[in-house]
C-alpha positions in Angstrom: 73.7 -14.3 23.1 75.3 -12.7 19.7 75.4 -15.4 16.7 78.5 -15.3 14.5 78.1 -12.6 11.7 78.9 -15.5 8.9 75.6 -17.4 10.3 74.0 -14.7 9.7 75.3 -13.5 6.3 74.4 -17.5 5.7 70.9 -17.1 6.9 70.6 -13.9 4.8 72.1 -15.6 1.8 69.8 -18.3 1.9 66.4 -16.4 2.2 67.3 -14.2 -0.6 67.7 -17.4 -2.9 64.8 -19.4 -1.5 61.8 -16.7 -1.5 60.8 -13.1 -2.5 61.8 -10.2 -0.1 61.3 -6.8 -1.0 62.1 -4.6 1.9 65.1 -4.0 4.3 62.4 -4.2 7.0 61.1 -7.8 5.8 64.5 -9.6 5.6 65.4 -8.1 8.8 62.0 -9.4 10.3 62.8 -13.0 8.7 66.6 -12.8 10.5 65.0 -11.8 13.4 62.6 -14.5 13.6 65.4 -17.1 13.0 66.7 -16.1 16.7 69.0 -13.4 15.7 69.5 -10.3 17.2 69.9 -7.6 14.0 69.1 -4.2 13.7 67.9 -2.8 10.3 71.4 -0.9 10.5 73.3 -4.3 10.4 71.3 -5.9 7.7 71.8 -3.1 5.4 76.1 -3.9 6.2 75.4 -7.2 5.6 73.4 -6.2 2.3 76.7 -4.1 1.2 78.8 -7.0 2.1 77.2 -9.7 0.5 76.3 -8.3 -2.9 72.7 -8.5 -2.9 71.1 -5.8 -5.3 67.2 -5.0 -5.7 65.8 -5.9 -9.3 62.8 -6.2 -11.2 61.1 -9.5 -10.6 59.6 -11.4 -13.9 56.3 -10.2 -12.2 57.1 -7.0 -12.2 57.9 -6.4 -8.7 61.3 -5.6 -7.2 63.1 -8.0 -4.8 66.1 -9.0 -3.8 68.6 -10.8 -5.7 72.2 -12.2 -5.0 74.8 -10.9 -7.8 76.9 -12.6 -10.1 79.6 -11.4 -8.5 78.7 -12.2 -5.3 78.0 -16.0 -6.5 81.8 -16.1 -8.4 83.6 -15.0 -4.8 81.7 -16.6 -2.2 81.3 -20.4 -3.6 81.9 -21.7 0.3 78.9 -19.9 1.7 77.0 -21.2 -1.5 78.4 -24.6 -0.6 77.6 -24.5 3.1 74.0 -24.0 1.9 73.8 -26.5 -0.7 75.7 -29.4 1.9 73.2 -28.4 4.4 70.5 -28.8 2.7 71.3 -32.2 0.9 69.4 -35.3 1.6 70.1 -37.7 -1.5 71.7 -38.0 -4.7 70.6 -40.5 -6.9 72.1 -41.2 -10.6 69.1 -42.2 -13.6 71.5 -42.8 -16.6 72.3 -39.2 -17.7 70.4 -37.5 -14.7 71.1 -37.1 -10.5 68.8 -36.2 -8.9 69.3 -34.7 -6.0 66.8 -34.4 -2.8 67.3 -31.2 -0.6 65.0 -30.3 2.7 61.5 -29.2 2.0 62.0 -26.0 0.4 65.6 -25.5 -0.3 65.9 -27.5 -3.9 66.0 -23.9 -5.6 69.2 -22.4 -3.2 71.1 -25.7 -3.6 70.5 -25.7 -7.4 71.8 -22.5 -7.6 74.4 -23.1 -5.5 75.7 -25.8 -7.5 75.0 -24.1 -10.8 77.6 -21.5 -9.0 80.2 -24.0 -9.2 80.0 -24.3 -12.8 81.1 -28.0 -13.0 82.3 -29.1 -16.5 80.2 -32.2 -16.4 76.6 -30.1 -15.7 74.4 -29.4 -19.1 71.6 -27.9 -17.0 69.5 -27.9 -13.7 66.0 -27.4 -12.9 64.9 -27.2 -9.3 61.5 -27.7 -7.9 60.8 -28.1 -4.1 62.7 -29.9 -2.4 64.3 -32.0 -6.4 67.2 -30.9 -8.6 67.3 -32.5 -11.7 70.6 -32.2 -13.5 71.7 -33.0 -16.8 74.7 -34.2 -18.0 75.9 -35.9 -21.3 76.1 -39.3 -20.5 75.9 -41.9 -17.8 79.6 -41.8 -17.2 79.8 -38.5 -16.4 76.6 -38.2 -14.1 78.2 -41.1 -11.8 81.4 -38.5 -12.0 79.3 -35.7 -11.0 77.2 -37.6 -8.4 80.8 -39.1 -7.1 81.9 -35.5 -6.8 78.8 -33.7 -5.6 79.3 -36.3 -2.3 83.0 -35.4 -1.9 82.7 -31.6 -1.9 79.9 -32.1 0.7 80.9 -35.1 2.8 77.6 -36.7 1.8 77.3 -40.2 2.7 74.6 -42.0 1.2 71.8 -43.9 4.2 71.4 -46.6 2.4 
């Protein structure tokens, strides 16, 4: 059985921000091992569609790399990823922290950077640990309050 296309562009989307691929023939490999049935043909559509370019890594090498543009038109896919991923959200005075599945921290932080909230100063993202900034302890309990709305999160506590 076919999945959706969006699941896939999803899938795509999300390997692209969480590791290095170089090749058309590697990202079609790591779709393919998710379960889904794509041809090299169909990745290089979704490619096209999705507004992923090839640049020079900081180590020199080339990969794979979601635009700007991309990241200013498709905020719900972004969001999709960064909901999914979302395990916690904690407020430290000026700071949420926000837990993510093992691996995923970097995707959701840029997902969220995406958004460009008013009340963000910076993230940094680890493994599975965003740290964001904001400017006071008001406005991280704002953020935090809003970060669980968009997403439906419901604290387990």
């Amino acid at each position: 059985m076919n999945k959706p296309k969006n699941a896939r562009q999803d899938l795509i989307t999300e390997l692209i921000m969480t590791r290095k691929v170089s090749t058309q023939e590697e990202l079609t490999s790591l779709v393919r091992q998710s379960g889904f049935n794509a041809t090299q043909a169909t990745i290089s559509r979704d490619i096209k569609e999705l507004g992923i370019v090839k640049q020079t890594l900081q180590d020199g090498t080339t990969g794979y790399a979601i635009t700007e543009k991309f990241i200013n038109t498709a905020p719900d896919r972004l969001l999709s990823v960064f909901s999914n991923s979302l395990t916690g959200i904690s407020v430290a005075m000026n700071i949420v922290v926000i837990k993510t599945l093992p691996g995923m921290a970097q995707a959701a932080g840029s997902a969220l950077d995406s958004l460009n909230h008013p009340e963000i100063v910076g993230t940094i993202a680890g493994d599975d640990t965003i740290f964001v900034a904001t400017r006071g302890e008001a406005q991280a309990k704002q953020l935090s309050d809003n970060i669980k709305e968009i997403t439906g999160f419901a604290d387990k506590t």
